[in-house]
C-alpha positions as CSV (number, residue, x, y, z in Angstrom):
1,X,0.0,0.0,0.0
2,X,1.2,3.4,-0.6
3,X,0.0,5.6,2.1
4,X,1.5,6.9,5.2
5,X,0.8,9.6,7.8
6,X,2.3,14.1,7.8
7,X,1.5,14.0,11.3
8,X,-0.1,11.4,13.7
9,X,-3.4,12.6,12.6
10,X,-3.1,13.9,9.7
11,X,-2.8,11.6,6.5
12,X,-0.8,11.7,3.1
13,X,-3.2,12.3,0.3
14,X,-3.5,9.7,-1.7
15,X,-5.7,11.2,-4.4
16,X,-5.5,14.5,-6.3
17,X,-9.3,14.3,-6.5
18,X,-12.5,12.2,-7.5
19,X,-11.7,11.7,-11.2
20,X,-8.1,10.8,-10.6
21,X,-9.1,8.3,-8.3
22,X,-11.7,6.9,-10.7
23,X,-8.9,6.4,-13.4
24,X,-6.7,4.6,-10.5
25,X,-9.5,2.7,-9.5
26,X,-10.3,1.8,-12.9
27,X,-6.9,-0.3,-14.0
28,X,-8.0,-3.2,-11.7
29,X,-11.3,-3.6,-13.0
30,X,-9.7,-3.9,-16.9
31,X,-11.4,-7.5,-17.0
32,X,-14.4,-5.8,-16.5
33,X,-13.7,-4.3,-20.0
34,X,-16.4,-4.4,-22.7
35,X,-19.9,-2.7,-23.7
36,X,-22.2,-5.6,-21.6
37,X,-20.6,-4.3,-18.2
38,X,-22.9,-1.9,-15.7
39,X,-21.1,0.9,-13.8
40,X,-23.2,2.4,-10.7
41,X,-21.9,5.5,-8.9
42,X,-23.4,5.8,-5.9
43,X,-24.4,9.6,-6.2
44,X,-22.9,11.9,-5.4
45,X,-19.2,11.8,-5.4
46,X,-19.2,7.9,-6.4
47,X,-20.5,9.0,-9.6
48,X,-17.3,11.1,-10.3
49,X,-15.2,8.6,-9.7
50,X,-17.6,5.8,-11.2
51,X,-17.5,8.2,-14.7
52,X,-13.8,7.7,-15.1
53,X,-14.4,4.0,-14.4
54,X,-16.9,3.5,-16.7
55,X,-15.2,5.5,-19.7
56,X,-12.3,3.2,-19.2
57,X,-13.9,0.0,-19.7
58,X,-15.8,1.5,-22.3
59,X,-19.1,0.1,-20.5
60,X,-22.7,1.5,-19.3
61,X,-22.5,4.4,-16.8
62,X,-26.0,4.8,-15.0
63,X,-26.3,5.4,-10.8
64,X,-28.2,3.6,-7.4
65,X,-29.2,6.4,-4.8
66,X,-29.0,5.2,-1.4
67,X,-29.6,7.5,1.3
68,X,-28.2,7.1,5.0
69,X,-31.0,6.7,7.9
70,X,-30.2,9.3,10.8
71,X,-30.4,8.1,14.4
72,X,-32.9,10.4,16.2
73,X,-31.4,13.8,17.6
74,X,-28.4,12.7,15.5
75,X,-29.3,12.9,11.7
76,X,-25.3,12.4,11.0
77,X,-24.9,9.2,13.1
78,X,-26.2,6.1,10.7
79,X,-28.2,3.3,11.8
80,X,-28.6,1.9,8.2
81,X,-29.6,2.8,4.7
82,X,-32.2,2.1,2.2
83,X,-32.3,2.5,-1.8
84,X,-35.3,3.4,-3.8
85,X,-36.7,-0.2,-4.9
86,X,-36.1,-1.3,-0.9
87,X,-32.6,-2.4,-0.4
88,X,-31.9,-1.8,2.8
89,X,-29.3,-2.0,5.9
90,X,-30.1,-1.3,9.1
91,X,-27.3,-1.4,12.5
92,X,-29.3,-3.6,14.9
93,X,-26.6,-3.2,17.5
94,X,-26.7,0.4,17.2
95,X,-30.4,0.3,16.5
96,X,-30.7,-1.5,19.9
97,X,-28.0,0.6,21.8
98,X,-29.4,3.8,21.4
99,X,-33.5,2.2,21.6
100,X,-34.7,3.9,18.3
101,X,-38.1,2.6,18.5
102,X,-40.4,1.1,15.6
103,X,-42.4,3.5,14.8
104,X,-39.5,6.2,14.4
105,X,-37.5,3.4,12.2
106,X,-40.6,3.1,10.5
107,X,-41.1,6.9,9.4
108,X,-37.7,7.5,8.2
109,X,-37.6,4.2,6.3
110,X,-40.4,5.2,4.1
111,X,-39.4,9.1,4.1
112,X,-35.7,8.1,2.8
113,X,-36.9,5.5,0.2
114,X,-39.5,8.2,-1.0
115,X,-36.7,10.7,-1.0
116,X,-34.5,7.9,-2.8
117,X,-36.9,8.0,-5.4
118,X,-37.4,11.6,-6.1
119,X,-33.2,11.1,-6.5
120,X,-33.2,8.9,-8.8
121,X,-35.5,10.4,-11.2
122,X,-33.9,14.3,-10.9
123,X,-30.5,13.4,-11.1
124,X,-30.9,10.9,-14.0
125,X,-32.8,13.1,-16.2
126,X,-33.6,11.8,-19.6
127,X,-31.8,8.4,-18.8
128,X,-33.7,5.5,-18.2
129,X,-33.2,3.0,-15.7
130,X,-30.2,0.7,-16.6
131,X,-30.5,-3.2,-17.0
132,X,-29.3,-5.5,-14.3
133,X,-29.9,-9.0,-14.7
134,X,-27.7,-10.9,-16.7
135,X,-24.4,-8.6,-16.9
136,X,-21.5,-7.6,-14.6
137,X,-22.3,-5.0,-12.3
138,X,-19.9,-2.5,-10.6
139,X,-21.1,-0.9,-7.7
140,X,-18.6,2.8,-7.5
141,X,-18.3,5.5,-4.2
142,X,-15.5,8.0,-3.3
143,X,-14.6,5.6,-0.2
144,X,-16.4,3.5,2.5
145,X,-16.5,5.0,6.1
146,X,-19.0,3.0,7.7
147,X,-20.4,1.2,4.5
148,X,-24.4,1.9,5.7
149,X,-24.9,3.7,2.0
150,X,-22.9,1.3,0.1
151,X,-24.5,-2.0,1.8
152,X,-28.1,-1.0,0.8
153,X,-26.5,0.0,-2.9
154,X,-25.4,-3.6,-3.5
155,X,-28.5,-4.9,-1.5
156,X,-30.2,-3.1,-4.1
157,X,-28.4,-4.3,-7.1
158,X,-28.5,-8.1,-5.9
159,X,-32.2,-7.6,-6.4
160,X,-31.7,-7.2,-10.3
161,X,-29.9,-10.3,-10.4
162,X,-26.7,-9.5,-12.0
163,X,-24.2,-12.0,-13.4
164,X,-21.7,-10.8,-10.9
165,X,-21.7,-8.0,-8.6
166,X,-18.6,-6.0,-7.8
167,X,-18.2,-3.1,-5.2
168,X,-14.9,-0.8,-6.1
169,X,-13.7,1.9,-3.9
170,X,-10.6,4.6,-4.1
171,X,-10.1,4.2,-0.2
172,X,-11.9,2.8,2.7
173,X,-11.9,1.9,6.4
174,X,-10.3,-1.7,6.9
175,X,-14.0,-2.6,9.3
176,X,-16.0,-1.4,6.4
177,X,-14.2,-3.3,3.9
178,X,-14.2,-6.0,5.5
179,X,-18.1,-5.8,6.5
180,X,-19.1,-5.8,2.6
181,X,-16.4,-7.9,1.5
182,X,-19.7,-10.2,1.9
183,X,-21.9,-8.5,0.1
184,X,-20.2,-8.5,-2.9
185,X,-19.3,-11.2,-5.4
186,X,-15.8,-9.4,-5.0
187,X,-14.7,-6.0,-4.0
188,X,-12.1,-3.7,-5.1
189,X,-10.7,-1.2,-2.3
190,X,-7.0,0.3,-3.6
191,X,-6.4,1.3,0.3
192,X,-7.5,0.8,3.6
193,X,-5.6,2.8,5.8
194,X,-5.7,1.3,9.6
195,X,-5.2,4.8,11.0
196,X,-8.7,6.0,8.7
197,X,-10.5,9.0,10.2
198,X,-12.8,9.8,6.8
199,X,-12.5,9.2,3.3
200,X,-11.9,13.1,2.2
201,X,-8.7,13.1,4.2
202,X,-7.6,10.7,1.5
203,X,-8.1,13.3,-1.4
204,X,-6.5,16.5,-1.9
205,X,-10.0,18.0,-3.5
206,X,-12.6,16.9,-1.8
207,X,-14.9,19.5,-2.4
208,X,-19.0,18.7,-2.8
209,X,-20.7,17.4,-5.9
210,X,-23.5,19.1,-7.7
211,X,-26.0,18.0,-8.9
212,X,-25.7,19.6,-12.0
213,X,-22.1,17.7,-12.3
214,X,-24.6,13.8,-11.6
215,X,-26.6,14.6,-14.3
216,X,-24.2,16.5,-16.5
217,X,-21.7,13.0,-16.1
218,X,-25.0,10.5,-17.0
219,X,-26.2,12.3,-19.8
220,X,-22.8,12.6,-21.2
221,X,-22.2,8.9,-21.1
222,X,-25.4,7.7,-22.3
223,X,-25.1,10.1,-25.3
224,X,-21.3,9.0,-26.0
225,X,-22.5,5.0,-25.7
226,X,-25.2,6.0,-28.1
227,X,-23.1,7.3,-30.3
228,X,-20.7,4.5,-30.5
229,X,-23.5,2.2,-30.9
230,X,-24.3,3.8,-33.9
231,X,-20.4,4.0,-35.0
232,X,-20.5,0.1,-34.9
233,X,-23.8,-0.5,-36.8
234,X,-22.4,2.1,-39.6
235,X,-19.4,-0.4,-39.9
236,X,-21.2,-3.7,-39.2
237,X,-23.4,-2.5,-42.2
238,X,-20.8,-1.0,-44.7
């Protein structure tokens, strides 16, 4: 591994930013190669990263929302996650050590998968829903912290039934990784510092993502694979 540490708490960067990372991450997915594979950033930073993936193995780009369940009083602490079709992770220890009861568990299940929804739709735009079953799938974030978002993201995906399902990371905390390396068919994580505080310490750019920049990225690669499409059948036919 090729990290190390400035100062006891304050980490080398391993990343100039999202997209560098993504064209890291993707020369150890080049079996993955080929116009049948399914890239899925995990908005919004793991599309970045998942767009530079998914150009180099010149395959599908299309995204899985998963939004992060707040513990009550603490809307940053995450007991679990859910997706839009109902993948879902919940913390039962930490659901149980704090006593969240059913009935709040209950209310911001169905408000997150409602917001997961509304997502899904904005920030694809004029892109329709990409096809699972059959095909490889790569699940893409910026990094694993606690995994809650990512878990429900490949819970989600299983549901499709793809041919093999793949979660890649840039960077990620050794318990997360391990915690999904079961989740997976295989997963990909370049680094997993021990001494891991978040996953932006890890880039030196590690500022938000738009909106705008999710959409701008889908729209892009749907109208680029379109276009190659049509390159091919020009040739195919002449």
């Amino acid at each position: 591994m090729n990290w190390g540490w400035e100062t006891e708490l304050t980490p080398v960067k391993m990343f100039r930013d999202r997209a560098e990372a993504g064209r890291v991450l993707a020369h150890s997915l080049d079996r993955f190669r080929g116009e049948d594979t399914l890239v899925l950033g995990i908005p919004r930073g793991g599309v970045v990263v998942a767009a530079e993936v998914a150009k180099y193995l010149s395959a599908e780009l299309n995204i899985v929302v998963a939004r992060k369940l707040g513990a009550p009083g603490q809307p940053e602490l995450a007991i679990g996650a859910v997706t839009a079709n109902g993948g879902q992770y919940l913390n039962e220890n930490l659901i149980d050590e704090i006593g969240v009861s059913q009935a709040y568990l209950d209310h911001v299940i169905a408000e997150e998968m409602a917001e997961a929804r509304r997502r899904d739709n904005m920030l694809r735009g004029r892109v329709p829903p990409a096809r699972i079953a059959g095909r490889p799938v790569i699940v893409v974030d910026d990094g694993l912290a606690t995994g809650a978002t990512a878990r429900a993201a490949v819970r989600s995906v299983r549901k499709g039934e793809p041919s093999t399902l793949v979660l890649a990371v840039p960077v990620g905390s050794p318990r997360a990784c391990e915690d999904l390396r079961a989740e997976v068919d295989e997963l990909v994580c370049l680094e997993a510092p021990e001494m891991f505080l978040a996953v932006g310490f890890f880039f030196t750019h590690f500022q938000p993502t738009e909106d705008a920049e999710v959409r701008r990225l889908i729209e892009e690669a749907s109208a680029n694979r379109t276009a190659r499409r049509v390159r091919g059948a020009g040739t195919s036919s002449s």
